[in-house]
C-alpha positions in Angstrom: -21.3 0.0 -2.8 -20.4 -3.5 -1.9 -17.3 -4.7 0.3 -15.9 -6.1 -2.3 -16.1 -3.2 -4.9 -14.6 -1.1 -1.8 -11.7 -3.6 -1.4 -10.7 -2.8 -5.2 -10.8 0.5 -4.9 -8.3 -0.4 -1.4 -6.2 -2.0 -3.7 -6.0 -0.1 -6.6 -5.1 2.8 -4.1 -2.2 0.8 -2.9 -0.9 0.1 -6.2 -0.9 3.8 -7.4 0.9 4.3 -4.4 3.2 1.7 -4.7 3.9 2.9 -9.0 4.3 6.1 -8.1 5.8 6.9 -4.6 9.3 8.0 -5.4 11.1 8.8 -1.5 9.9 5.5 -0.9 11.2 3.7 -4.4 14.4 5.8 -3.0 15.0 4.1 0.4 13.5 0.8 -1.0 16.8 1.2 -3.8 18.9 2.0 -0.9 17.9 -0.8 1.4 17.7 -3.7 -1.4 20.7 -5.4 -0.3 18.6 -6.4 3.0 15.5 -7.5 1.1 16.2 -8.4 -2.4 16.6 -12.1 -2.9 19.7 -11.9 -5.2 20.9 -15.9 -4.7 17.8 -16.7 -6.0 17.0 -13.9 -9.0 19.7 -11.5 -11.1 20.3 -8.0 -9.8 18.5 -6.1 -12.6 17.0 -3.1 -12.1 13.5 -4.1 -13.7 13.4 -6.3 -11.3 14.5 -4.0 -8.3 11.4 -1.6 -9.2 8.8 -4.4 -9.7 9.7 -6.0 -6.2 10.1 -2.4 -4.3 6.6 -1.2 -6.2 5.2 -4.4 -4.4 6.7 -4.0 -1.4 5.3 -0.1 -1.0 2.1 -1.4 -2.4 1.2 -4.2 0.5 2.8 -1.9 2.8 0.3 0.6 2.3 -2.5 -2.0 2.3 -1.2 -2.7 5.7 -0.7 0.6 7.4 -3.7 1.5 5.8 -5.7 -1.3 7.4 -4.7 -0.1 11.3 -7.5 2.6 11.2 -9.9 0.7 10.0 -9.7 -2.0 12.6 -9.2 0.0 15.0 -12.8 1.4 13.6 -14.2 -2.3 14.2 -12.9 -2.4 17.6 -14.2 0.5 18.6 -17.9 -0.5 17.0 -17.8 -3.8 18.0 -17.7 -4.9 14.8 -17.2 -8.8 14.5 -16.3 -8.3 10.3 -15.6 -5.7 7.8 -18.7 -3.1 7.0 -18.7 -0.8 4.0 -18.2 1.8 6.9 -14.8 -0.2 7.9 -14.0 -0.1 4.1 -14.5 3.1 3.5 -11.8 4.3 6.6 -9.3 2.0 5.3 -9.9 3.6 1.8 -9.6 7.4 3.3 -6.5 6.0 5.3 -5.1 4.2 1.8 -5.5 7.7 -0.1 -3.8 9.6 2.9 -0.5 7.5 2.4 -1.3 8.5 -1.1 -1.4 11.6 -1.5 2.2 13.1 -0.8 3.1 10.8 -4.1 0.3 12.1 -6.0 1.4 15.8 -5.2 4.9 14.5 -6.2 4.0 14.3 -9.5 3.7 18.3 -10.2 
């Protein structure tokens, strides 16, 4: 697969993870007064879970992204492989996967 079908798949991952990860929508609800940018935007609560969702999302992408530069490093690697992609996609689906056993 190419690099760039891998980075969907990265994505897509995140944003599962992001619709469906409810401790996290919970401390994200609890913490909104610290993030939410209420003088700018009304306090509704569509809004609340769009902006949290987003938040969990490209905090997975990031966390998810440690192991798989940390793979580079370790290779030597100057730019992303399919190999690199492919750790950051099994690290993606490991922040995942308490959600998706949630749902049961």
């Amino acid at each position: 697969m190419s690099r760039d079908t891998l980075l969907v798949i990265v994505v897509g991952i995140a944003v599962i993870n992001g619709m469906i990860n409810a401790p996290a929508h919970l401390l994200m609800l609890s913490t909104a007064s610290g993030w939410y940018p209420a003088s700018l935007l009304p306090l509704t609560p569509t809004l609340l879970q769009y902006f949290s969702s987003l938040i969990i999302s490209t905090g997975t992408l990031m966390i998810s992204g440690i192991p798989a530069a940390i793979f580079e490093r370790i290779n030597g690697q100057e730019e992303a492989t399919s190999g690199s992609m492919r750790v950051w996609i099994a690290a993606a689906a490991a922040l995942t996967m308490p959600a998706l056993l949630n749902l049961t």
